[in-house]
C-alpha positions as semicolon CSV with decimal commas, in nm:
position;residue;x (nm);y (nm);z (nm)
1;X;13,852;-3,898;5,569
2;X;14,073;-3,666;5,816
3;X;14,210;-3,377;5,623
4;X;14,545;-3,247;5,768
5;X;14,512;-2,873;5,902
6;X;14,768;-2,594;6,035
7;X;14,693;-2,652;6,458
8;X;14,808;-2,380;6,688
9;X;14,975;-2,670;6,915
10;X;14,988;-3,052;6,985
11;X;14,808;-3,020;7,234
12;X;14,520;-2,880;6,974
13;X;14,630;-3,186;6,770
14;X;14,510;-3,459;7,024
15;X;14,202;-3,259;7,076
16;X;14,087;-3,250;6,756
17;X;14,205;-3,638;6,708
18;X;14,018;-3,727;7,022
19;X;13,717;-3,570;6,898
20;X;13,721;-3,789;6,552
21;X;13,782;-4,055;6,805
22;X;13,472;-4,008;6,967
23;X;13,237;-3,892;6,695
24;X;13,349;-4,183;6,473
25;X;13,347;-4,443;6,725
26;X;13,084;-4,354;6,975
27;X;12,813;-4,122;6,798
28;X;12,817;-4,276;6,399
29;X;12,668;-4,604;6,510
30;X;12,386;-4,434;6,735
31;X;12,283;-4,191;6,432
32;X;12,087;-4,355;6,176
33;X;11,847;-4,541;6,436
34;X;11,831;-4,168;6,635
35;X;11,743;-3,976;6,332
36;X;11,506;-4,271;6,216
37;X;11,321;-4,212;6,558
38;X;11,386;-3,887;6,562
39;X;11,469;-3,904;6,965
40;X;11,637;-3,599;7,097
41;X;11,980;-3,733;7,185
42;X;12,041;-3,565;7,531
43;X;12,240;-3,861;7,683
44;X;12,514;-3,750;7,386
45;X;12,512;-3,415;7,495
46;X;12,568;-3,547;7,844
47;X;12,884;-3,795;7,722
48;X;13,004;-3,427;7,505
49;X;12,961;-3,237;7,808
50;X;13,153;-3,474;8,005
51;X;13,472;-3,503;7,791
52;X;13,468;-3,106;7,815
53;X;13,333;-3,063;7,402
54;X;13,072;-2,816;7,507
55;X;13,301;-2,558;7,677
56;X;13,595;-2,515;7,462
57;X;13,647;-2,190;7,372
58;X;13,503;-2,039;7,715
59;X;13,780;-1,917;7,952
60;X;13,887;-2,187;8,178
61;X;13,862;-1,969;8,494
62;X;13,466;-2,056;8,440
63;X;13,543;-2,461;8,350
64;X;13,584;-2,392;7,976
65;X;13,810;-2,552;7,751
66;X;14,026;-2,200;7,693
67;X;14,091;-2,302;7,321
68;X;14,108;-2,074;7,018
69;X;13,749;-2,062;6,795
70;X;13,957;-2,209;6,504
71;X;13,982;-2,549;6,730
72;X;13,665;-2,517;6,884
73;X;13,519;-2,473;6,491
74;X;13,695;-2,785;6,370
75;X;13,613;-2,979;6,680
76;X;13,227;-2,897;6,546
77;X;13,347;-3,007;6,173
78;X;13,436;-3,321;6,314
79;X;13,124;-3,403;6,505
80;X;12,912;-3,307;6,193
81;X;13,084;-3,583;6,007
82;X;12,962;-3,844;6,164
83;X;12,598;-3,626;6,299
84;X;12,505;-3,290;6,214
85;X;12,216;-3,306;6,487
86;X;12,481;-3,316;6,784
87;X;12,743;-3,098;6,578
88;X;12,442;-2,829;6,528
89;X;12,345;-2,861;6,914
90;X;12,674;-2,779;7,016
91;X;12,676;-2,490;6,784
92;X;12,369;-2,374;6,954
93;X;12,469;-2,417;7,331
94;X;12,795;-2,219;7,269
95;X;12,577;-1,954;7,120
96;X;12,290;-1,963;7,443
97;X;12,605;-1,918;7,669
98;X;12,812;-1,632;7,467
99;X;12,581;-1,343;7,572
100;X;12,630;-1,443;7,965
101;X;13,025;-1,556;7,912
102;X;13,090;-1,179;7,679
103;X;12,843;-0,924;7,848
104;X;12,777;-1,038;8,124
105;X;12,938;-0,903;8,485
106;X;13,157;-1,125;8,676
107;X;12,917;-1,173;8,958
108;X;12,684;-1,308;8,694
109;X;12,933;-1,509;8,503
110;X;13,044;-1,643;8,874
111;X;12,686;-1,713;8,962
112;X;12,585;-1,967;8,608
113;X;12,886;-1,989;8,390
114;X;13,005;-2,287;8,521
115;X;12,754;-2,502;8,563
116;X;12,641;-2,383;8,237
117;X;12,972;-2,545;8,089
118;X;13,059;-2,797;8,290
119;X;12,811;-3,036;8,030
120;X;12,525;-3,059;8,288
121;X;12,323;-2,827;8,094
122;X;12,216;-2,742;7,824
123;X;12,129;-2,373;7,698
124;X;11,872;-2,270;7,407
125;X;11,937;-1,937;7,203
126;X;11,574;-1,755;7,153
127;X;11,586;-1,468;6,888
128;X;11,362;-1,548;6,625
129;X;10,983;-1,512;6,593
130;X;10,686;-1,634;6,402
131;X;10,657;-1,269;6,230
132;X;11,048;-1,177;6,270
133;X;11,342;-1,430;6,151
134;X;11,606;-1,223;5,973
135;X;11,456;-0,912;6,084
136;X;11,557;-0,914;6,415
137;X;11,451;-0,523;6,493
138;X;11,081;-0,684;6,451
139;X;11,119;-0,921;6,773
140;X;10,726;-0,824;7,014
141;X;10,826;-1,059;7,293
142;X;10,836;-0,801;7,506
143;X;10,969;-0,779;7,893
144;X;10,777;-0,524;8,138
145;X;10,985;-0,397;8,455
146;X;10,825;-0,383;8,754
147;X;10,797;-0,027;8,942
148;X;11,018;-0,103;9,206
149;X;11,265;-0,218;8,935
150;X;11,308;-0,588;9,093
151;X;11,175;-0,783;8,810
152;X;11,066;-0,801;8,482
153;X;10,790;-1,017;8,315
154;X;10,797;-1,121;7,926
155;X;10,581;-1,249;7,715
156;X;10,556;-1,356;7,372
157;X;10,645;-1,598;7,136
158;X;10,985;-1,725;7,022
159;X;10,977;-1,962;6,678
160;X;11,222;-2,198;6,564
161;X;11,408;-2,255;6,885
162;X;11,645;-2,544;6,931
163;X;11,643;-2,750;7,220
164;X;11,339;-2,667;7,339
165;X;11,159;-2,841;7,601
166;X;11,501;-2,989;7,607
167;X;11,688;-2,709;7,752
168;X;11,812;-2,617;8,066
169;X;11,814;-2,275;8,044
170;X;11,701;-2,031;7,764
171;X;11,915;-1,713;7,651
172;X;11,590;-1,497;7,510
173;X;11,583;-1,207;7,356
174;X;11,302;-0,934;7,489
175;X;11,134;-0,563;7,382
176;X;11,201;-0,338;7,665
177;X;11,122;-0,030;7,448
178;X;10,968;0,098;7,133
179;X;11,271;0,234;7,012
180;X;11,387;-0,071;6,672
181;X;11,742;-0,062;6,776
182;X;11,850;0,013;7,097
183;X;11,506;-0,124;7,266
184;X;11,574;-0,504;7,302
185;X;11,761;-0,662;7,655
186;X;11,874;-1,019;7,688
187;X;11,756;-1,217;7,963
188;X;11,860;-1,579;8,121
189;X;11,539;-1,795;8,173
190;X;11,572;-2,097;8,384
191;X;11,411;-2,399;8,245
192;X;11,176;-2,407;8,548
193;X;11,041;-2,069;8,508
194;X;10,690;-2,038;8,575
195;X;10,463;-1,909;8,255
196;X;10,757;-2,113;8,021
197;X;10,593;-2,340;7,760
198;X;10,646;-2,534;7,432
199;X;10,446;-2,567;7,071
200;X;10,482;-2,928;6,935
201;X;10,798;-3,001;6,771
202;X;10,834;-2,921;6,412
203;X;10,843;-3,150;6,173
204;X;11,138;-3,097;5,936
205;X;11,267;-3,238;5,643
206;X;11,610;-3,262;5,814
207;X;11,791;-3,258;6,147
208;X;11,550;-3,540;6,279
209;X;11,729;-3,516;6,601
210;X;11,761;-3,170;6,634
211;X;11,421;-3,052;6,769
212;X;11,270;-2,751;6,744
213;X;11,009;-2,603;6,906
214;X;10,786;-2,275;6,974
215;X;10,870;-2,135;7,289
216;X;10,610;-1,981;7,457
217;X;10,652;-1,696;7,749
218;X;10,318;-1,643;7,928
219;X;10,441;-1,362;8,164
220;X;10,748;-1,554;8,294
221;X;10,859;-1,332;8,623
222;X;11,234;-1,301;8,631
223;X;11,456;-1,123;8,887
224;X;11,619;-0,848;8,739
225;X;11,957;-0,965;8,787
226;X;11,928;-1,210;8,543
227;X;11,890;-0,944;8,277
228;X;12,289;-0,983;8,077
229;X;12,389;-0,682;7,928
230;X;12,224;-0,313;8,007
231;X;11,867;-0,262;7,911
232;X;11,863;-0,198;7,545
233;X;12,174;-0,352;7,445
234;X;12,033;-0,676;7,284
235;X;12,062;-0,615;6,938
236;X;12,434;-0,613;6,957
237;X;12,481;-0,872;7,193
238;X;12,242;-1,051;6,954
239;X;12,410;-0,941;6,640
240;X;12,775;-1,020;6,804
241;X;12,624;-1,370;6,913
242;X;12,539;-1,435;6,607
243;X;12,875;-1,374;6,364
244;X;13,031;-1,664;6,641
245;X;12,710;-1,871;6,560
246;X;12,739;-1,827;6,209
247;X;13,050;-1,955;6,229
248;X;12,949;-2,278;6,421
249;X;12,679;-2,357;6,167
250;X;12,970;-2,310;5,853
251;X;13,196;-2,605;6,077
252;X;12,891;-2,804;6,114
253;X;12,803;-2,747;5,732
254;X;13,155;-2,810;5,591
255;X;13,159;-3,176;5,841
256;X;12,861;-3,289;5,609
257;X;12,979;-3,209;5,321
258;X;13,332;-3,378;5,401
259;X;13,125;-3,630;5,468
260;X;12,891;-3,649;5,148
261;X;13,203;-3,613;4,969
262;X;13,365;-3,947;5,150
263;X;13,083;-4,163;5,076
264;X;13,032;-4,033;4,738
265;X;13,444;-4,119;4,660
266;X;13,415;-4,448;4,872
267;X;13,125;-4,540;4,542
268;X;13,233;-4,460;4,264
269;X;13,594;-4,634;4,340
270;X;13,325;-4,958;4,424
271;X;13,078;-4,957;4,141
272;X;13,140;-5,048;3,826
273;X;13,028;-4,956;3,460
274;X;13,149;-5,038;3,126
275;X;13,394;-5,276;3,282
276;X;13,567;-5,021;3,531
277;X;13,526;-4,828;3,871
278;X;13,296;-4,527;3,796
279;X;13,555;-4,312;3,934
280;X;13,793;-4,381;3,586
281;X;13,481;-4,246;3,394
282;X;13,571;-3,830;3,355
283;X;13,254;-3,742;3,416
284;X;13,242;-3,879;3,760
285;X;13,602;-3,789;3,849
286;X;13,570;-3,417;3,739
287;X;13,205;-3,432;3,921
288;X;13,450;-3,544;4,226
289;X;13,718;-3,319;4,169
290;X;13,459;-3,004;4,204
291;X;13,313;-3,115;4,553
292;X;13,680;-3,182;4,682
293;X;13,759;-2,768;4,564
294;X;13,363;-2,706;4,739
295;X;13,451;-2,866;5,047
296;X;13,841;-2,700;5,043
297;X;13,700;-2,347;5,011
298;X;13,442;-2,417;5,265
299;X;13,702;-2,503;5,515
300;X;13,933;-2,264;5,455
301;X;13,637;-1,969;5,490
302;X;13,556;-2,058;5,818
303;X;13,933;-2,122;5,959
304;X;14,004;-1,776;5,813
305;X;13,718;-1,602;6,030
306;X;13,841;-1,799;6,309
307;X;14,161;-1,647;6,287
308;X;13,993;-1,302;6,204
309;X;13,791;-1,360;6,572
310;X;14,079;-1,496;6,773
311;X;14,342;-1,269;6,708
312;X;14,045;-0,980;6,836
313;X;13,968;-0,858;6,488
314;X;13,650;-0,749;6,281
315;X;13,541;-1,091;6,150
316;X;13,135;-0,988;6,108
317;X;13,203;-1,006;5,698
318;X;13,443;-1,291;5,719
319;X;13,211;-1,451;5,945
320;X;12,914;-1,441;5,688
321;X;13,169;-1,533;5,422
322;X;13,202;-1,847;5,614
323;X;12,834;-1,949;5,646
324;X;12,790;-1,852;5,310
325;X;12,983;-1,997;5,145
326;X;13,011;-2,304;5,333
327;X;12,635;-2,368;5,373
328;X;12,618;-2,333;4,944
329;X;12,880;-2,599;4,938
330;X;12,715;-2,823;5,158
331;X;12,413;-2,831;4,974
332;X;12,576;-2,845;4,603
333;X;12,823;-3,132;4,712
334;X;12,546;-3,340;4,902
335;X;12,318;-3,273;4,564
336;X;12,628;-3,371;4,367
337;X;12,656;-3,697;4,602
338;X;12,338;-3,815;4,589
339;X;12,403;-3,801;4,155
340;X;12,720;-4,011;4,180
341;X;12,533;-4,269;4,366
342;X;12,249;-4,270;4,107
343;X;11,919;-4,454;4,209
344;X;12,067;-4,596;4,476
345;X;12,203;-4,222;4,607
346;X;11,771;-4,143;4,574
347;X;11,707;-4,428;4,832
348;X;11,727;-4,390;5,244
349;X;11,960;-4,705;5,222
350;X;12,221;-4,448;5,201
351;X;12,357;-4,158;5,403
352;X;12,379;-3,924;5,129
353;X;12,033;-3,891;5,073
354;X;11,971;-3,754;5,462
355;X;12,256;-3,568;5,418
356;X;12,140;-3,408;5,098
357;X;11,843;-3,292;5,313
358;X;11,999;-3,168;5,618
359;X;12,218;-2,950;5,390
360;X;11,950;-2,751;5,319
361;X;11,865;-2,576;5,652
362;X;12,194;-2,461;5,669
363;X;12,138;-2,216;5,423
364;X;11,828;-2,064;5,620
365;X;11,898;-2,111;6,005
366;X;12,163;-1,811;6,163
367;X;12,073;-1,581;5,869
368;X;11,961;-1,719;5,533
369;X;12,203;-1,694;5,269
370;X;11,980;-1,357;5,167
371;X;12,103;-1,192;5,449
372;X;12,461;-1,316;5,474
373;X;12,478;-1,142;5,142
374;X;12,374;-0,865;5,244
375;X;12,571;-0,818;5,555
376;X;12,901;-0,885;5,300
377;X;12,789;-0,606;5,067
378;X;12,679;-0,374;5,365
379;X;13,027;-0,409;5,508
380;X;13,161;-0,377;5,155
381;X;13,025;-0,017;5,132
382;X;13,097;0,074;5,495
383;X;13,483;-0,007;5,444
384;X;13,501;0,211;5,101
385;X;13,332;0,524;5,314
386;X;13,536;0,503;5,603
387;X;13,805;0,497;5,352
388;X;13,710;0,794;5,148
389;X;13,651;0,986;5,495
């Protein structure tokens, strides 16, 4: 059901109700077939792109939507209600354009900004590899420059990648040095790249729709231009990318649980044992009463980063906070959903059960749940030195 939240303006108001609108309305009736099939729903990205949801917190100057990330996060919240798929492929186009839209120079972001938000395309964010997920000092794709300077080639293999095949464009991220830290770049491949291939899709337990593929660079050639960011500056675009993609995936997580919540409630006011509504039984109404606090918390972590990140301050703990403790939620109250339905919660005659399962990858994908923690402590101990010095 729509939960009432503190909105910046009206006009953020209408936004958010317009998104409901659509995901409610136009995407819920598409999903269980889509997932069932598990057909890569570009035509939805298309209609998304269209009513400006894939741009919104890009600068309008470039054909974004110019809202804050706390809109732009519950606009995502709202689309994982009714599909987590779509809501995690907006999640991941925002994230292929921030490198480009934050470090890249304005005759760049002139150049492919606005097509790349005008809903047209549709980007892919390639970090992780087959031998190097969380550790992203490990990446070997590596990108050669030429001698003259004028281009560079790369080659390698990027795992796990969203959209691909798919994709219109690939943000990847590339060795240009032996040095752990300061030798990666970021690069802008175009779709049509020669030497740019794809694995078979994965097949997942979850996230039918959301497919995921190897991407394979087999010395792609690319001008040098479209290099974003200086040579060596990677890791933090990636590690900057990621705290706002973190943040996309806690919106997306906290939609499904809303949702496993709904359905759950929706039951156990229906079904009946011992001559009354489960939901009069304590056990079931405390049971209830948790995932409502669950889902609460959740929310409130990820508005609070928001906040953290559009008002211009630190938010890489709060951030991690978010997808935390949002993704943990997700899974507990689609778990506890799936127990309030009983047998018939264990069946694929209802949602709870897929949504049970596509909780779980939100605790792995942008960072497992390891590493969240141990960014939070990391940050913990860096705030009592800088303190104490």
């Amino acid at each position: 059901m729509p939960v009432s939240r503190v909105m910046p303006t009206e006009e953020s108001e209408d936004l958010i109700a317009l998104v409901r609108e659509i995901a409610r309305e136009q995407l819920l009736p598409q999903v269980d077939q889509a997932e069932a099939e598990a057909r890569f729903p570009r035509e939805v990205f298309g209609q998304l792109g269209r009513a400006g949801l894939l741009s919104l917190p890009w600068p309008e100057q470039f054909g974004g939507g110019g809202q804050p990330y706390e809109v732009y996060l519950q606009a995502v919240e709202e689309l994982a209600w009714a599909w987590t798929s779509v809501a995690v492929g907006v999640s991941v186009h925002s994230l292929s354009c921030y490198p480009l839209a934050t470090f890249g120079t304005p005759e760049q972001q002139e150049r492919w900004l606005p097509e790349m938000l005008s809903g047209d395309l549709l980007g892919a964010y390639c970090l992780s590899e087959p031998h190097s997920g969380s550790d992203v000092a490990g990446i070997r794709t590596r990108a050669v420059r030429s001698d003259d300077g004028s281009h560079y080639r790369l080659s390698g293999t990027k795992a796990w990648i969203s959209h691909a095949g798919h994709a219109d464009f690939y943000t990847v991220f590339a060795r240009t040095s032996e040095d752990r830290t300061r030798g990666l770049s970021c690069f802008l491949v175009p779709a049509d790249a020669e030497g740019l291939g794809f694995a078979e899709p994965e097949n997942k337990m979850g996230l039918a729709c959301d497919t995921v593929r190897e991407v394979l660079l087999d010395g792609v050639v690319l001008e040098a231009d479209r290099r974003i960011g200086s040579e060596g500056q990677g890791m933090a675009i990636a590690l900057t990318a990621l705290d706002s993609g973190r943040l996309g995936i806690a919106a997306a997580a906290t939609g499904l649980a809303q949702r496993a919540l709904d359905e759950a409630t929706e039951y156990a006011t229906q079904r009946e044992q011992f001559s009354k509504p489960i939901v009069q039984h304590q056990g079931v109404a405390f049971l209830l009463a948790d995932m409502a606090a669950a889902v609460g918390a959740a929310r409130a972590t990820y508005l609070h980063a928001a906040r953290l990140k559009d008002a211009g301050r630190s938010h890489t703990q709060a951030a991690s906070v978010a997808k935390l403790v949002a993704s943990d939620a997700a899974m507990r109250v689609t778990t506890d959903a799936v127990q309030v339905l009983g047998g018939y919660g264990y069946t694929s005659d209802f949602v709870v059960e897929r949504l049970m399962r596509e909780a779980k990858v939100t605790q792995i994908f942008e960072g497992t749940n390891q590493i969240q923690r141990m960014v939070i402590a990391r940050q913990l101990v860096r705030d009592v030195t800088q303190a104490a010095g």
